[in-house]
N, C-alpha and C positions, 0 to 999 in steps of 0.2 A: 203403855203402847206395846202392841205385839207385832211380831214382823221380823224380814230378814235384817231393817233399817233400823231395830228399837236399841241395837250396844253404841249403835252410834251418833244416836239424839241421845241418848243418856252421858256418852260422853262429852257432846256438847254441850247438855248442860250443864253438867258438873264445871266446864270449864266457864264457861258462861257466870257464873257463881261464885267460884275462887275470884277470878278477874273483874273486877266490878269497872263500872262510867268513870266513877269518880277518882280510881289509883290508876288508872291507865290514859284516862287525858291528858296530867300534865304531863307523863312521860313523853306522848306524840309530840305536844306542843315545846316541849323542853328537846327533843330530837330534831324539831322543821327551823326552831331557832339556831341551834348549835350549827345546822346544815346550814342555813343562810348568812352565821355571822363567817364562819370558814369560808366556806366557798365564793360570797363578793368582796370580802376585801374594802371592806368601807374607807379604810387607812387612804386606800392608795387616791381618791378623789383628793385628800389634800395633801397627797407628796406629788399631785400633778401625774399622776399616771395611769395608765389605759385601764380600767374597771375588766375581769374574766368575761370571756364569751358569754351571754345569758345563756345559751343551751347547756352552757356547762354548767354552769351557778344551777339551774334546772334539776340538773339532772345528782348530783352530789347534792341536794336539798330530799329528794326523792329519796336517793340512798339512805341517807342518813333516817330517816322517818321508816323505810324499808324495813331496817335493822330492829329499829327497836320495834314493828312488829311483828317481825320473824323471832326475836330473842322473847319477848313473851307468851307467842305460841310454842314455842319448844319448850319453853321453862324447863323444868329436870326432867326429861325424857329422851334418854338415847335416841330413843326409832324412831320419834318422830325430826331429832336432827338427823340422823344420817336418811332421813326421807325427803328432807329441804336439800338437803346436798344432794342426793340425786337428781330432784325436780331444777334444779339449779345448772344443772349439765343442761339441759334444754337450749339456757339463756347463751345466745350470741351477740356480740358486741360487735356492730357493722363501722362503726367511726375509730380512727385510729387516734392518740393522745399527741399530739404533735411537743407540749412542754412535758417532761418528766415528772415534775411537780405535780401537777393534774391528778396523775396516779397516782402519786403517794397521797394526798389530799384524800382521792375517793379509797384509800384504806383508812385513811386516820377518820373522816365523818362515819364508816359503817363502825370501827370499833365505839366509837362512842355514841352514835346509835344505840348500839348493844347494850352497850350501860346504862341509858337510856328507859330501854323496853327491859332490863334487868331491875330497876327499880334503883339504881344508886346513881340519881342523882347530883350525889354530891362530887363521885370521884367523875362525869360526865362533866362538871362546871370546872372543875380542878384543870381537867384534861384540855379542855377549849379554851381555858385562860391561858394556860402553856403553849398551844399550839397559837395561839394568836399571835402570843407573843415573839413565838419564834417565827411565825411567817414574816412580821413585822421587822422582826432583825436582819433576814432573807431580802426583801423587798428593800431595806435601806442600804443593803450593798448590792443593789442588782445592778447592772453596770449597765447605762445608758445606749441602744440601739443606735448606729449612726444613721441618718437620714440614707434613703435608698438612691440612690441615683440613678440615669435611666441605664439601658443596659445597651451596650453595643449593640451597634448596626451596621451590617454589610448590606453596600451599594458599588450597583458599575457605576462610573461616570464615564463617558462618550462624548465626542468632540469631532468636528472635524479641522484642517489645519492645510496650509500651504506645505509648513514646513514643521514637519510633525515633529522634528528632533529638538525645536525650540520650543513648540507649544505643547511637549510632557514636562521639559525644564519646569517650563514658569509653575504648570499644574502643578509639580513637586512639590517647588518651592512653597505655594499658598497655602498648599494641602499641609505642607510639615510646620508652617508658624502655627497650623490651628490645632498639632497635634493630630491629626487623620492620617492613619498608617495607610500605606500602597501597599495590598498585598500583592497584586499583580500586574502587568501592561501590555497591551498589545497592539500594534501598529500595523496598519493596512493602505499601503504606500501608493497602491494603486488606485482606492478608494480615496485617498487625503483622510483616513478617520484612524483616531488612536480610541482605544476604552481603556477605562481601568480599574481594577474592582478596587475598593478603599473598605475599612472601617472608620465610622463613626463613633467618636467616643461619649458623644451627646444630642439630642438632636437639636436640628438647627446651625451645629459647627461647618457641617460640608458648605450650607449656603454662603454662611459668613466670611470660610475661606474661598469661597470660588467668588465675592463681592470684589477682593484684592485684585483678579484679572480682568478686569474692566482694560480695555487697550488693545489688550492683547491679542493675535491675527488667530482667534477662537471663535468657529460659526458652529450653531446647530448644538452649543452646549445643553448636555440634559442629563439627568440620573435617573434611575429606577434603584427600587429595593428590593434584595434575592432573600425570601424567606427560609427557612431553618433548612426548608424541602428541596431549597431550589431555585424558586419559581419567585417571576421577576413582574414588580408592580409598579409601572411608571408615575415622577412623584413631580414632575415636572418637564 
């Protein structure tokens, strides 16, 4: 073949030739394996614990198979690695790693990847038996998440009152057995109406303590909730 295009079908073929179907399959398949036994963690289904994001599992699977066929097309050719490392500047990563681990993870699947697409197999099985092992030892002291709870909630409460100096008492008091902090009070004597902004420490607490003033000379009792912004959404 003649042409501006003939040095570089000829170098494909040549490489096409050296790399044959049959030495470079199980490399792939020994790289998507190694990337999938790292990255889900099959362990942790019977230590009872949460299996990795699948986009992540995904995506460090990808890597890892990435590797060994970036580390076979380079084989021993400077130019064409520091050619992959240019082309590789391109690559941006838009999701941020929120566990540490994650990223050490996606170094440890491309290096063995690499090995992988290098043809040595054996130190690629060596390396994944180690690293299993050690995730597994990591995972059995990971120290258990405590359940979330809800998260505070500021709300006014609003009342009106005969005699408004008694009916913040009582408020106080029901609001304080249930744990619901007063951050502030204000009384409007002209009106008969007291407010008060409170925190909530869970929801449903403000109801349960204002259940205790049942009696009490409190008309027109009501709350709303004042959001992060401000702004006030009546809840009753």
């Amino acid at each position: 073949m003649e042409g501006p295009f003939a040095t570089v079908f000829q170098d494909v073929e040549r490489e096409l030739q050296s790399l044959s179907m049959a030495s470079m399959l199980p490399r792939l398949l020994a790289a998507a394996l190694i990337g999938a036994l790292l990255s889900s963690r099959p362990w942790r289904l019977v230590m009872g614990k949460p299996l990795p994001k699948s986009d992540m599992v995904q995506a460090q699977i990808l890597l890892c198979a990435a590797a060994a066929v970036i580390t076979a097309v380079i084989g021993d050719s400077v130019a064409k690695a520091f050619g992959l490392v240019g082309l590789g500047g391109f690559v941006r990563f838009r999701s941020g790693l929120k566990d540490p681990r994650d990223a050490a993870i996606l170094f440890l699947v491309i290096g063995l990847g690499m090995a992988c697409g290098h043809g040595n197999l054996v130190l690629a099985s060596v390396g994944t038996a180690f690293v299993m092992v050690l995730l597994l030892v990591l995972d059995l002291f990971e120290k258990k998440e405590a359940p979330a709870t809800g998260a505070k909630q500021r709300l006014v409460l609003s009342a009106q009152s005969d005699d408004l100096v008694r009916a913040e008492a009582t408020l106080r008091k029901a609001l304080g057995e249930r744990n619901v902090m007063v951050k502030s009070c204000a009384l409007d004597f002209s009106a008969r109406r007291l407010e008060l902004e409170v925190e909530e420490p869970e929801p449903g607490t403000l109801a349960a303590a204002l259940g205790k003033t049942e009696g009490a000379a409190l008309r027109g009792l009501r709350w709303t909730s004042v959001s992060a912004k401000g702004a006030r959404e009546e809840m009753t």
